[in-house]
Structure formats: structure tokens, C-alpha cells
N, C-alpha and C positions, 0 to 999 in steps of 0.2 A: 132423655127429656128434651123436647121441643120446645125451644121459647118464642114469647108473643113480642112479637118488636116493640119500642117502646113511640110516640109519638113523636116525630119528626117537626122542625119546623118550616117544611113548607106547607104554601099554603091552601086553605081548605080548597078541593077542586083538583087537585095536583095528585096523578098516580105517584106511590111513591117507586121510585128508585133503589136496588139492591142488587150488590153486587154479590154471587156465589161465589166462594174460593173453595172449591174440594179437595183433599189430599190426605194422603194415612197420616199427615204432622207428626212423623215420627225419627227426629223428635222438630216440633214447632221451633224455629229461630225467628232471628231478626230479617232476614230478608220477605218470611210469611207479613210479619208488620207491613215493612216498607214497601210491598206491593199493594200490601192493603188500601194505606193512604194516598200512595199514588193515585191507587181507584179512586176510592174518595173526592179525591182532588180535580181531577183530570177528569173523572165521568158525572161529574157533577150529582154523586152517588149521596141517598139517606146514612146507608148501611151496608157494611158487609157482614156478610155471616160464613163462618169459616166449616165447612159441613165436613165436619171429623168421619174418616171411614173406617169401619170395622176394620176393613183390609181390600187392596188392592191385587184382581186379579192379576194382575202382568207382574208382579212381583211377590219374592220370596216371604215367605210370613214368618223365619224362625226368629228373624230378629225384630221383630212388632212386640212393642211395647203395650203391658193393659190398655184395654180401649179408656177407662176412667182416668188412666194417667196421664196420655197423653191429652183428653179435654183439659185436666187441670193444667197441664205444661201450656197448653195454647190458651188458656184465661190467663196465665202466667207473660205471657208472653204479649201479646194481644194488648194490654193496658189503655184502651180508648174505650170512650162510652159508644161509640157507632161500629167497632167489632165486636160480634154478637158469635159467638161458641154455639154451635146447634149437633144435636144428636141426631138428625132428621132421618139420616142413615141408616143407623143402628135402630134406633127404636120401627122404625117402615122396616126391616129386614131387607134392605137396597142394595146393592152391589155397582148394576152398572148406570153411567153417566145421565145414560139418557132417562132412564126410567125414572132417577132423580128429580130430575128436566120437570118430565112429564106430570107428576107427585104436584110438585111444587108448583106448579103454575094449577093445576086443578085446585091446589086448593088454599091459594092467594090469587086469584082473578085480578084484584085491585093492585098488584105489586109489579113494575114493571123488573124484570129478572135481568141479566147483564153475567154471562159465565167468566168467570176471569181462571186462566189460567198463565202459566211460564213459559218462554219462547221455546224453551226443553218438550215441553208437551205439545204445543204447534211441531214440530216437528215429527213427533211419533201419535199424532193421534190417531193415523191409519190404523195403528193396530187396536184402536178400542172396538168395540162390540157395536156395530151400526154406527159408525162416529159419524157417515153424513148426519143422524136423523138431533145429533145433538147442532152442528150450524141452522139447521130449521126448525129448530126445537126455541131458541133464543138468540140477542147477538153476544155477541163473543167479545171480550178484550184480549186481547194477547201482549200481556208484559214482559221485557226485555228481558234477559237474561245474557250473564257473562259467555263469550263464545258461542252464544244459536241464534244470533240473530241470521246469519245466512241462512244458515240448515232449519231454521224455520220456516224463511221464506221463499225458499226452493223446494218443502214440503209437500206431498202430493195431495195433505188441504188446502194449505196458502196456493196452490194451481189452482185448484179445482172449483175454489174461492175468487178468486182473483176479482173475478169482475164487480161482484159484492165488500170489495173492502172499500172502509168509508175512511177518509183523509185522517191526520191524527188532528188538524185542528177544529175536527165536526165530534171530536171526540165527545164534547159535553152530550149531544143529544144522542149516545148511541142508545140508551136504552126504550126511548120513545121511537127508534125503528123496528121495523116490522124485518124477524130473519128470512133469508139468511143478512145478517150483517155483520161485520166485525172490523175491528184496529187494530194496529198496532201501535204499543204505546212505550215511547223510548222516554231515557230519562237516569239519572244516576242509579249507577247499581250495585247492589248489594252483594257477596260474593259468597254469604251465608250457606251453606248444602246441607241435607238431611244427611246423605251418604256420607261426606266427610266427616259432620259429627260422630256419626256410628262406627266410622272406620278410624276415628281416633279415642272413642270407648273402646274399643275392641285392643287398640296398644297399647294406652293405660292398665289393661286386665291382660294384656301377653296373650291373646287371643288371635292369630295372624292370619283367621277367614279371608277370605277374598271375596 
């Protein structure tokens, strides 16, 4: 199920502002929050909507949790009235990035869009499916992450980018640019990982996967 944002208060006139965060949240922690708000914060964002994926091509699916469970873990999790749980994914039968992109902006004209992702994925988004077509598709925030901040920004998008990154103190109005744009946004971090949670259910159960 797809939800209908709730009304913002800015005011009448004003595109609103919304921040995407995609990922399989499997399982949602506290770092998915604290990026969130940072967005919030920092991009002088309505809303984020956290667009929960069936499943992520570049990685293994034996250990993907129900698609319903983990929406409730990240409303679980989530606990702000401006993070918004969307199925947009799953219900559109959507996979990759872009076509997401594309989805969404066809059909919120009025919403200005802002892709937020983790310096971990600045760094490997070479290998997504057409990833130029997602920096032209919207702007981009790229939040901090423990240890990528280099290996982000030595990435063969952050090059190929370069000349379209906007300051991080023009951050408020990234989403009122026209892509490609993007920032990066530094700031206290969270040390939260999906992997680690999984890789420490997996001990608890004497399960010693790798």
C-alpha cells in the first residue's frame, strides 16, 4: 500500500520537499532514523519516505526477511510523524533505482524529490543498473557513513559528479535544483549496520554463514 503524504506546513505556493531513502531495511535500525532526520534537518525536507524493497538485486535474498515484517520493523523503528513507510516498490512491481525515480516523479509533479542514500552506496553505485540515469533523474544527498567517507569520494560517481556537487552549506536548497546535483552531508554517526545485526542473529542461532 502506497500512502498519500499528510499536509506539511509550508506554505501555500511552496513545492513540497521529500526526501527518498530506499533499501531492503532488513532489518531497519537506528542509523535508517538518524539519517533520516539529518535529512530533515539539514535539507530543509517535508518528509521522508523510506521506500522498503522487495529485494535488492546485488545481493543475496536467503536471508530477507517477509517483505510485511520488515515494513512493520521500520514503522517500528521510524517513530516520527515526517517518516512515512511507503510500499511504492512492491505494490509498482519495481526493482531498479531509476525506474523508481522515474514512477515517482510522474506521478507527484508537485513534490520536489531529493534521493538520500549512505556514503557505502556513493561508493558502489557504479554497479547499479544505468546509475548515471538516477543523478539526472533527481538531486542526491549522500550521508556520511562510518569509514566511506573517502571510498565515497574517490568513487567513479563522486568523479564523474564532481563538478555538480553543491557546497554542504547550500544544502537547504538542494531539492529546488534542477539534476544532476548532489551533497554531501557530514555530521555525527551512527555505527548501526543491517549486516551486523544479521551477522549477530546468525551467532545467537549458531549459524556461522558468512
Amino acid at each position: 500500500m502506497h500512502f498519500s503524504s499528510s499536509r506539511s506546513g509550508r506554505k501555500a505556493g511552496h513545492r513540497r520537499r521529500v526526501g527518498l531513502f530506499g533499501g531492503s531495511f532488513n532489518p531497519p535500525h537506528s542509523g535508517h532514523r538518524h539519517a533520516s532526520l539529518l535529512a530533515l534537518r539539514r535539507l530543509n525536507l517535508d518528509e521522508v519516505w523510506w521506500l522498503v524493497s522487495p529485494g535488492n538485486p546485488l545481493k543475496d535474498r536467503s536471508e530477507l526477511a517477509e517483505y510485511e515484517a520488515r515494513c512493520a520493523a521500520a514503522q517500528r523503528i521510524a517513530r516520527h510523524p515526517r517518516i512515512k513507510i511507503s510500499t511504492f516498490e512492491r505494490d509498482a512491481r519495481l526493482v531498479y533505482t531509476r525506474d523508481t525515480l522515474r514512477a515517482l516523479i510522474r506521478a507527484h509533479p508537485d513534490i520536489g524529490f531529493v534521493w538520500l542514500m549512505g556514503a557505502d552506496n556513493l561508493a558502489s553505485i557504479h554497479r547499479w543498473l544505468r546509475w548515471p540515469e538516477i543523478f539526472e533523474l533527481a538531486p542526491i544527498a549522500v550521508i556520511d557513513r562510518p569509514s566511506y567517507r573517502l571510498k565515497a569520494m574517490a568513487s567513479p560517481a563522486a568523479l564523474r559528479y564532481a563538478a555538480f556537487r553543491v557546497e554542504e552549506a547550500d544544502a537547504p536548497i538542494l531539492a529546488d535544483l534542477a539534476p544532476p546535483a548532489w551533497c554531501f552531508l557530514s555530521g555525527p554517526l551512527d555505527l548501526s549496520s543491517s549486516t551486523r545485526l544479521r551477522q549477530g542473529r546468525r551467532r545467537q542461532t549458531g549459524d556461522r554463514r558468512e
